[in-house]
C-alpha positions, 0 to 999 in steps of 0.5 A, spaced: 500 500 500 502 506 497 504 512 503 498 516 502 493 511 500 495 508 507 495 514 510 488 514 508 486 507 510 488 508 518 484 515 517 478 512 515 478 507 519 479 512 526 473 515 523 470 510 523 471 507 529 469 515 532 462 515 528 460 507 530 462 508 537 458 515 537 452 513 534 452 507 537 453 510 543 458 505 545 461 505 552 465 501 557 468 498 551 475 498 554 473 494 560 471 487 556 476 482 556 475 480 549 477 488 547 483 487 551 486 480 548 484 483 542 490 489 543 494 484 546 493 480 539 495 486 535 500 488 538 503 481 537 503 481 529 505 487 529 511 485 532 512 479 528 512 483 522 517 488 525 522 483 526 520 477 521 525 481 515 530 483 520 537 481 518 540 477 523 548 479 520 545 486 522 543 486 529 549 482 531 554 487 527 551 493 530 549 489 537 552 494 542 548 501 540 541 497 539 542 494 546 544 501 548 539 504 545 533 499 547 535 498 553 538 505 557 536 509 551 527 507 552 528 509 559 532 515 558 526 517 553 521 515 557 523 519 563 525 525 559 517 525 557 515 523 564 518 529 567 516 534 563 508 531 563 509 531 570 511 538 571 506 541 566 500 538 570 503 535 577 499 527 576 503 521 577 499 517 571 503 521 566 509 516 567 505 511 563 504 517 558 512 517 557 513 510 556 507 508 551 510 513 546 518 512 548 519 508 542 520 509 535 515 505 531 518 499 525 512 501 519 513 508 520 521 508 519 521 505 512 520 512 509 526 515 513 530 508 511 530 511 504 537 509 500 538 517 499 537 519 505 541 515 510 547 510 509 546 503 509 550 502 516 545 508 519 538 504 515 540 497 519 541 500 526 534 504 524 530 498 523 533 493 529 533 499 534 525 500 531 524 493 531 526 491 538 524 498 542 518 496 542 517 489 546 521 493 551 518 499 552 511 494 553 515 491 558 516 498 561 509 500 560 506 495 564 511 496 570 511 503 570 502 502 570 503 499 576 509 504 579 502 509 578 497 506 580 500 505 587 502 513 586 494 515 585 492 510 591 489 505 586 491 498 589 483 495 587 485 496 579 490 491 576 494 494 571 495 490 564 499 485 565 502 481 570 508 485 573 507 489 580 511 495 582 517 491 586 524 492 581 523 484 582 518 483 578 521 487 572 527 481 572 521 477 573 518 479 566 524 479 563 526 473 565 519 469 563 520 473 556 527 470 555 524 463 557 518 463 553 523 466 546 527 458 548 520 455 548 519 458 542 527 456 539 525 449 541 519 448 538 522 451 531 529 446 531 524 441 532 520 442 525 527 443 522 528 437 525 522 434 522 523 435 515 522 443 514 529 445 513 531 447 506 533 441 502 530 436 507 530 428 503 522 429 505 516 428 500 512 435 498 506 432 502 510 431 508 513 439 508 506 442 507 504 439 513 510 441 516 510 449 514 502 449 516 504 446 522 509 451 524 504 456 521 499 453 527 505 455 532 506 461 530 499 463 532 499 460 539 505 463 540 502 470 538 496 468 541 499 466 548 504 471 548 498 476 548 495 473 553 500 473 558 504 480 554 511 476 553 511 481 546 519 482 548 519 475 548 515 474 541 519 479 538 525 474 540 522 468 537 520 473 531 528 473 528 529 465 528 520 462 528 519 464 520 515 459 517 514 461 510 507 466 510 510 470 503 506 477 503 501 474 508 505 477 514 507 484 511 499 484 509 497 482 517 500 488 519 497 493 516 490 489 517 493 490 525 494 497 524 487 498 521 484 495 526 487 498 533 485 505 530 479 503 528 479 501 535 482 507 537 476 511 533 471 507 538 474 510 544 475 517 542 468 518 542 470 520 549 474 526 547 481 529 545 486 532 550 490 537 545 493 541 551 497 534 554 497 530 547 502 537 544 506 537 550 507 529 549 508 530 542 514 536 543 516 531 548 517 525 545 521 529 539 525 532 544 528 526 547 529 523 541 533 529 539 538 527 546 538 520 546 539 520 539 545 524 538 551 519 543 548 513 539 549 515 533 556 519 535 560 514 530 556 515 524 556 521 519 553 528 520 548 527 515 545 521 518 546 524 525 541 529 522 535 525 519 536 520 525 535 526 530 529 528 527 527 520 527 521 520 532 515 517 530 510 512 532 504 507 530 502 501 532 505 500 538 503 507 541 496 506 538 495 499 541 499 501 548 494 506 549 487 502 548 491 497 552 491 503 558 485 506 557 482 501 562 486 503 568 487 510 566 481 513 562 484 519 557 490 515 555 487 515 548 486 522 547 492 523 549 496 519 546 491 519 538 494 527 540 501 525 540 502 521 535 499 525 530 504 531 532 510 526 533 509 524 526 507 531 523 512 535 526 518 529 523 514 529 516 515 537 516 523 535 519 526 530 515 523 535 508 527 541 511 532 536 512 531 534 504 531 541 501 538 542 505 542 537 503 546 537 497 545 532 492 550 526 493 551 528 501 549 521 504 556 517 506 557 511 506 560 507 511 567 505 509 570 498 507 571 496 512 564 497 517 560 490 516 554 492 513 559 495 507 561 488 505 557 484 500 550 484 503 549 477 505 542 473 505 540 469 511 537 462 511 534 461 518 531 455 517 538 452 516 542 458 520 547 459 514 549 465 510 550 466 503 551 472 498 546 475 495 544 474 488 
């Protein structure tokens, strides 16, 4: 689907979901457990389908700055918006504010990722950071929903999840997550081992029971995940679990990204908060802006500049937002808010950018940065390299 036809699909599916939702009079749709699998459903598509193209020689070549930027560098971002939300309007469920658009959403970085624009080396570290910033800043929501809910006086609600606010229960989340990507790693060996590996001595009956069987899984384990939010545990099994699906995941994604705003639509009907979502907006790109520019110090000034100006979101913060809509009524007025200042103001930055760059202004890495070697196709049913063709 082109940009603008896209652009117009999640509009009219917000529009939409306002209008049902208004002449319906439809209310207390957040409280339903159906409603919130469903969140949790599309969160995990949209995470598979994030991770699924990844190149596995690109996340291990530029590991360091990825773990740094989806670990300190989604803390840092969150805090900074936190704070300023919290100084602007003196309210503790604001931390959850600043962790629900703390990341940078994977779909919407592809227009950024342009060959001339930004060099190969600066497009790989985009794409895992986007990817694996997400599992992450879910986890982190759900731990700072219950640090804000025990600083609001709430202890009746639950927050999403299963996490509480002791730092314990962050390791405990982490390590369920952890456990639940070697669960998954063990189930994909096995159907290797079954026959499904590339060239297997198997008959074309016995593979096309096994790629549906592996189909299977992969929806269990999109449905478990969500319904026990292990989505950085989901994003991991996403680099190795990849059954052949051809167009069908690209397709699932943008169907997910449909639905949430759809969704998301439906719970505006309670109104749009622009004051606290321009704040949230100016606030996400400003901590960007600082946590951007230490990571990207190594790599040429012009891709400093457009990953600088790289804020944006989509899916993740749509679906963060349904999901804590239920404990903190607003979120949704907010966030839709944020998103479309975040994602405004980086169209209007990285056009500035386009106009002032100098034709043949994108470095490319020098010989000997990995990502500047013959670009290598992955099989990760047979976990070899070959170049490509």
């Amino acid at each position: 689907m082109k940009p603008l036809a896209r652009s117009a699909a999640v509009v009219a599916a917000g529009l939409s979901g306002l209008l049902l939702a208004w002449a319906g009079h439809v209310r207390g749709l957040e409280e339903s457990p159906t409603y919130l699998l469903l969140a949790a459903v599309l969160l995990g598509v949209g995470l598979i389908g994030s991770t699924r193209d990844l190149s596995l020689a690109d996340v291990r070549a530029h590991l360091s700055t990825v773990l740094l930027a989806v670990t300190v560098g989604v803390v840092l971002k969150a805090a900074l918006i936190a704070a300023v939300m919290y100084l602007a309007f003196r309210d503790p469920t604001v931390l959850v504010l600043g962790v629900a658009v703390a990341q940078i959403d994977p779909l919407a970085v592809a227009a950024m990722s342009r060959p001339d624009r930004t060099s190969p080396r600066a497009r790989a570290i985009l794409s895992v950071w986007a990817s694996f910033d997400d599992p992450v800043t879910v986890l982190l929501t759900i731990y700072f929903s219950a640090v804000a809910l025990e600083l609001r006086g709430d202890v009746a609600t639950t927050a999403p999840g299963m996490l509480g606010n002791d730092p314990l229960d962050l390791v405990l989340g982490f390590a369920l997550n952890l456990a639940f990507a070697a669960v998954a790693w063990l189930l994909w060996r096995l159907l290797l081992a079954a026959g499904l590996r590339p060239g297997a001595p198997v008959s074309a009956r016995r593979l096309a029971v096994l790629r549906w069987t592996a189909v299977g899984v992969l929806i269990v384990l999109v449905l478990v995940a969500a319904g026990q939010f292990l989505m950085l545990g989901l994003a991991l099994a996403g680099l190795f679990f990849r059954p052949r699906l051809g167009p069908v995941v690209g397709r699932s994604t943008e169907a997910a990204y449909l639905v949430a705003t759809f969704l998301l639509g439906m719970l505006l009907v309670r109104g749009v908060h622009l004051v606290e979502g321009v704040v949230l907006g100016l606030a996400a790109v400003a901590a960007h802006m600082l946590v951007s520019l230490p990571l990207s110090r190594n790599l040429p000034s012009a891709d400093r500049r457009y990953l600088a100006w790289g804020q944006q979101n989509g899916l993740t913060a749509v679906i963060l937002a349904l999901v804590l809509e239920r404990n903190f009524p607003g979120t949704v007025g907010v966030v839709a808010t944020a998103i479309v200042v975040i994602n405004v103001v980086h169209a209007l930055a990285t056009a500035v950018l386009d106009r002032a760059r100098p034709a043949g202004d994108t470095e490319e890495p020098a010989p000997t940065d990995p990502v500047a070697l013959p670009r290598m196709r992955e099989d990760p049913a047979a976990g070899s390299l070959e170049p490509e063709r």
